[in-house]
C-alpha positions as CSV (number, residue, x, y, z in Angstrom):
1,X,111.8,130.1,21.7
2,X,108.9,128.2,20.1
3,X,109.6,125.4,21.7
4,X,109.8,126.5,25.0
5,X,106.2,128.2,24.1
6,X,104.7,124.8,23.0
7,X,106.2,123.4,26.4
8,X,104.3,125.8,28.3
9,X,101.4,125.5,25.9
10,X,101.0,122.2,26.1
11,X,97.9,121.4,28.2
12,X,97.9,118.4,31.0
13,X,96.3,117.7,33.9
14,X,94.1,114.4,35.5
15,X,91.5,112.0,33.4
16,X,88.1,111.4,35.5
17,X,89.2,108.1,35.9
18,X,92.4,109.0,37.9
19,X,90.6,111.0,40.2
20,X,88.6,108.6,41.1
21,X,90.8,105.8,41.5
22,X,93.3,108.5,43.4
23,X,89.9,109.2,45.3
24,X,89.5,105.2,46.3
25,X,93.3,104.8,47.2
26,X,93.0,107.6,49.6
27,X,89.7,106.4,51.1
28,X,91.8,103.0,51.6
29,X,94.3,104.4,53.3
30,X,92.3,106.8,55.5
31,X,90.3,103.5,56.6
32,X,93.1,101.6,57.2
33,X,95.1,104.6,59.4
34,X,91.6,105.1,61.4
35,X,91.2,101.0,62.1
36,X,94.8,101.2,63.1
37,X,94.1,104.8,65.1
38,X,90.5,103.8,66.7
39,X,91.4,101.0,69.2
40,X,94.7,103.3,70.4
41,X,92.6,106.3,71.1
42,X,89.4,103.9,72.8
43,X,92.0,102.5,74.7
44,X,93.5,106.0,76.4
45,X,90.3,107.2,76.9
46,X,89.6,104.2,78.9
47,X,92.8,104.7,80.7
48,X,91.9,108.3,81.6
49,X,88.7,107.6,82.5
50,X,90.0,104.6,84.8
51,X,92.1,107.1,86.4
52,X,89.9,109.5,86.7
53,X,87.4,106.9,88.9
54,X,90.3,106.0,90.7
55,X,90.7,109.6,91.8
56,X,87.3,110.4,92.8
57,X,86.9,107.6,94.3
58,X,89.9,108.5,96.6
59,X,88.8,111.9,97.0
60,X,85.1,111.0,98.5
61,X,86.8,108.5,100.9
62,X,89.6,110.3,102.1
63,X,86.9,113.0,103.1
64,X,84.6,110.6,104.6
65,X,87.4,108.8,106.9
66,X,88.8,112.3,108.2
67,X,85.7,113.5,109.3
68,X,84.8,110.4,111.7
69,X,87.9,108.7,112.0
70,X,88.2,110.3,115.8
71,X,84.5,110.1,116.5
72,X,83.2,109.2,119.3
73,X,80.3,107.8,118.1
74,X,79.0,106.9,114.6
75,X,75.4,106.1,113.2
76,X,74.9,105.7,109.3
77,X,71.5,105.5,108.0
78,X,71.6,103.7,103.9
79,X,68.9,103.1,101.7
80,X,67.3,105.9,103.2
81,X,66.0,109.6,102.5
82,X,65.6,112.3,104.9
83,X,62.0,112.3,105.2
84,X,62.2,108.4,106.2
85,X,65.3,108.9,108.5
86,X,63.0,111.5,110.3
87,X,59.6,109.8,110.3
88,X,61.6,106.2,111.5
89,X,61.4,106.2,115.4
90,X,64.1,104.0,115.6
91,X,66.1,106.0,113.6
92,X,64.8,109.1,115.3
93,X,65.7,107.8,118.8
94,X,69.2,107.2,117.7
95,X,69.4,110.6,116.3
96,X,68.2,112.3,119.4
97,X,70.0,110.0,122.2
98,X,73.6,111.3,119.9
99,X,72.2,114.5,120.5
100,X,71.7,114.1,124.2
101,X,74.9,112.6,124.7
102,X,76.8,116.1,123.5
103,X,74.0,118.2,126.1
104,X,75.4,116.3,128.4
105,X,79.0,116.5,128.2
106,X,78.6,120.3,127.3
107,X,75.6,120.9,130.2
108,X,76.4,123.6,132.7
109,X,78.4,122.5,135.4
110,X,80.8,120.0,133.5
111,X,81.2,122.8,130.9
112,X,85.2,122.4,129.8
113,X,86.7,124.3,126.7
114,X,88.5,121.2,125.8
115,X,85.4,119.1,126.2
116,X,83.1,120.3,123.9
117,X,81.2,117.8,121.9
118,X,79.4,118.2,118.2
119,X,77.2,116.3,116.5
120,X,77.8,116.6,112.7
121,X,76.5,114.8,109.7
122,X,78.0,114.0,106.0
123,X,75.7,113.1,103.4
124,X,75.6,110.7,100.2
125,X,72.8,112.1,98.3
126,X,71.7,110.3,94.6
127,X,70.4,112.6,92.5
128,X,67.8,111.4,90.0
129,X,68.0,113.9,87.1
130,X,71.3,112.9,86.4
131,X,71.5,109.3,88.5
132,X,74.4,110.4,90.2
133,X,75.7,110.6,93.6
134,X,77.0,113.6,95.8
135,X,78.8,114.1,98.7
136,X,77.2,116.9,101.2
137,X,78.0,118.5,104.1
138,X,74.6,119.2,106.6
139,X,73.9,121.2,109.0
140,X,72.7,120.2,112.0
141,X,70.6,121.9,114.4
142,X,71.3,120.6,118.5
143,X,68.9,122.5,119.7
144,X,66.0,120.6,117.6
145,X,67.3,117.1,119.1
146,X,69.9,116.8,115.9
147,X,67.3,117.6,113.4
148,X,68.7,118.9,109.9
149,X,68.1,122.1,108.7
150,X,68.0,122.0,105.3
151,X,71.1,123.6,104.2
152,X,73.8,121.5,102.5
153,X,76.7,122.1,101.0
154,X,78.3,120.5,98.2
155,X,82.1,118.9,99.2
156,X,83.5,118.7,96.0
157,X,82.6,120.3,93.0
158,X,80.5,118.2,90.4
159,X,82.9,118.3,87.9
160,X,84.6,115.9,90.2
161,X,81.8,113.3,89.2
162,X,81.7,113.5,85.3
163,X,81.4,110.7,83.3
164,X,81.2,108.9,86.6
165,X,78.5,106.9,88.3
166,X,79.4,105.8,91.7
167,X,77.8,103.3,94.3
168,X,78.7,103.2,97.9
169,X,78.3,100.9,100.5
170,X,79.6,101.3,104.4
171,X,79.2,98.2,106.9
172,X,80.4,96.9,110.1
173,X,84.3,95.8,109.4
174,X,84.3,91.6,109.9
175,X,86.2,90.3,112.9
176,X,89.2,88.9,111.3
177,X,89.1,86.7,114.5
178,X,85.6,85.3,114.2
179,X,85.3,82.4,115.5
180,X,88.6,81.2,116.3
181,X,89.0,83.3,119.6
182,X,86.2,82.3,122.2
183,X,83.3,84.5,122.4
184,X,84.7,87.4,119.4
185,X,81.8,88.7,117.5
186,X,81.5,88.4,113.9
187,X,81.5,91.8,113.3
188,X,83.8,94.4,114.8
189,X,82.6,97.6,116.2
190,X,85.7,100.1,115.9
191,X,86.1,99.4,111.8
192,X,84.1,100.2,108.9
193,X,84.5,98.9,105.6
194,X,83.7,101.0,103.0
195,X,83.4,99.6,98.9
196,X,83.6,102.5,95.8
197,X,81.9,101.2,92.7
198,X,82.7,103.8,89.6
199,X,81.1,102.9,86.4
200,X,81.1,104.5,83.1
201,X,77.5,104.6,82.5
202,X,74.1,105.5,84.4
203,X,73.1,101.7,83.7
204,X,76.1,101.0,86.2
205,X,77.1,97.7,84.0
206,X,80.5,99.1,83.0
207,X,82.7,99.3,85.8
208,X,85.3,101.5,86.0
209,X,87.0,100.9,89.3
210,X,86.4,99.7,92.3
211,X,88.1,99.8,95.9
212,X,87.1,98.2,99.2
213,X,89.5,99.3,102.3
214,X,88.8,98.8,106.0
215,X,89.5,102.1,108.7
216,X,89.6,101.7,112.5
217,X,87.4,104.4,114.4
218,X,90.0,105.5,116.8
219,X,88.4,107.0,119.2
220,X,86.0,104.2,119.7
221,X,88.5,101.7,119.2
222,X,90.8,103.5,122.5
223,X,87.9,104.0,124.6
224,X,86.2,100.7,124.3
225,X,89.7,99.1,125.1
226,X,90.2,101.4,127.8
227,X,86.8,100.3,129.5
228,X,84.6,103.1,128.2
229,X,80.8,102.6,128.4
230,X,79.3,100.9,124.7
231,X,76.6,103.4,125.1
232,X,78.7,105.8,124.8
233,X,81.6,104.6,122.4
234,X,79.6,103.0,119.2
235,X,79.4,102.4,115.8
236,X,75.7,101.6,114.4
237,X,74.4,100.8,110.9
238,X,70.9,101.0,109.5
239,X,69.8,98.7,108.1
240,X,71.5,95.5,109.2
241,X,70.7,93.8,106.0
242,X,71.7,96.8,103.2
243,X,70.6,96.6,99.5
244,X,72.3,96.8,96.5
245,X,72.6,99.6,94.2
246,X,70.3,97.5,91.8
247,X,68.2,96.5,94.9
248,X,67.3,99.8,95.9
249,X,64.1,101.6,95.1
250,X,63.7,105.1,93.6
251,X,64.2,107.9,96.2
252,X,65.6,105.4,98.7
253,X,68.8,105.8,98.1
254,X,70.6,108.0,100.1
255,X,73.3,107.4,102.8
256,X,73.2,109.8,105.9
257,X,76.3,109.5,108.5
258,X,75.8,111.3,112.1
259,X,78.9,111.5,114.1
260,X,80.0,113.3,117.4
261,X,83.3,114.6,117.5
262,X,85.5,116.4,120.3
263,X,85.9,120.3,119.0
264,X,89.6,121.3,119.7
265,X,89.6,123.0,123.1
266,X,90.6,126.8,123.0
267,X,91.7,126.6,127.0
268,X,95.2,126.3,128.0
């Protein structure tokens, strides 16, 4: 019985010394399992953000091509704002001759339910607080010669954009034939090619992703093919000579697309 009370007795426990070379081991191992841990965990975040950019990126042009894949006519205005797309008389004139075109078709006597004719307008707008851009439906006003009103709505929600910062860039598609077939322009007039820069910062030096496709305008494409009147069937892009995201000045860089589409008839 005494013994078993001296076992019990008995004190034990660590030395100051142990801990602290227990203390060191574990800090050695902790650092070794994080240098082993970091690069795996960098590496799928930079997976899922890739992904991520990849997405958006798909999203924004999907919506884009829908809206004036069947258009019959197509203006975009880059390195722009509103203010200079409506003080530019070139740009105005454009604006306003799109404008006419639909007046016409829809005017009273050649009024037809299935030929009814909108001009609509999709926005690209950069946001300087947070150096991003953001896709925007407008609204436009026919009976102020295709002037905007002011009220825009936000296509996607912004969460779509975290983490992201995106350049676009829409141009003329190039003539795949140019020049081997006589008298084919360089650039062709039923295409667009559209490139999707995401980076991961506002610096835009780390890129995420990026995708360059080419889409045919259809309706433009049919008609000019058919014979149909270049006034009326045409695809135009201000400027000629577009900047880069780097070359473009503060509050210039917004990207405005008008387009006129055929609203679906409600006659039989």
């Amino acid at each position: 019985m005494k013994k078993i009370r001296r076992l019990f007795s008995k004190k034990t426990g660590f030395t100051l010394v142990e801990m602290i070379v227990s203390v060191a081991l574990l800090a050695i191992l902790l650092g070794g399992m994080m240098l082993f841990i970091t690069p795996i965990v960098r590496s799928f975040n930079d997976n899922q953000t890739d992904l991520t950019a990849e997405n958006s990126a798909v999203c924004v042009q999907e919506y884009i091509t829908r809206s004036i894949r069947n258009a019959n006519q197509v203006a975009i205005f880059a390195n722009t704002n509103y203010t200079n797309i409506s003080t530019t008389s070139a740009y105005t004139e454009k604006i306003k001759a799109m404008n006419q075109f639909c007046t016409d078709v829809n005017g009273v006597g050649t009024a037809d339910a299935n030929k009814t004719y909108l001009l609509k307008c999709i926005s690209l707008k950069y946001d300087d607080t947070d150096d991003r851009y953001y896709l925007y439906k407008e609204t436009v006003n026919m009976n102020a010669d295709g002037a905007l009103t002011g009220v825009s709505t936000e296509v996607f929600s912004r969460c779509l954009f975290n983490d992201l910062y995106m350049t676009f860039e829409l141009e003329k598609a190039e003539n795949g034939d140019f020049p081997a077939v006589a008298g084919s322009t360089e650039f062709r007039d039923d295409a667009i090619n559209i490139t999707i820069n995401a980076y991961r910062d506002a610096a835009r030096n780390s890129l995420a992703f990026q995708g360059s496709g080419i889409f045919e305008l259809r309706q433009i494409k049919v008609m000019l093919a058919a014979g149909g009147q270049p006034t009326d069937y045409n695809l135009t892009i201000y400027p000629t000579d577009q900047k880069s995201y780097a070359e473009m000045t503060a509050g210039a860089r917004d990207i405005y697309i008008y387009y006129i589409v055929r609203q679906l008839g409600t006659a039989p």
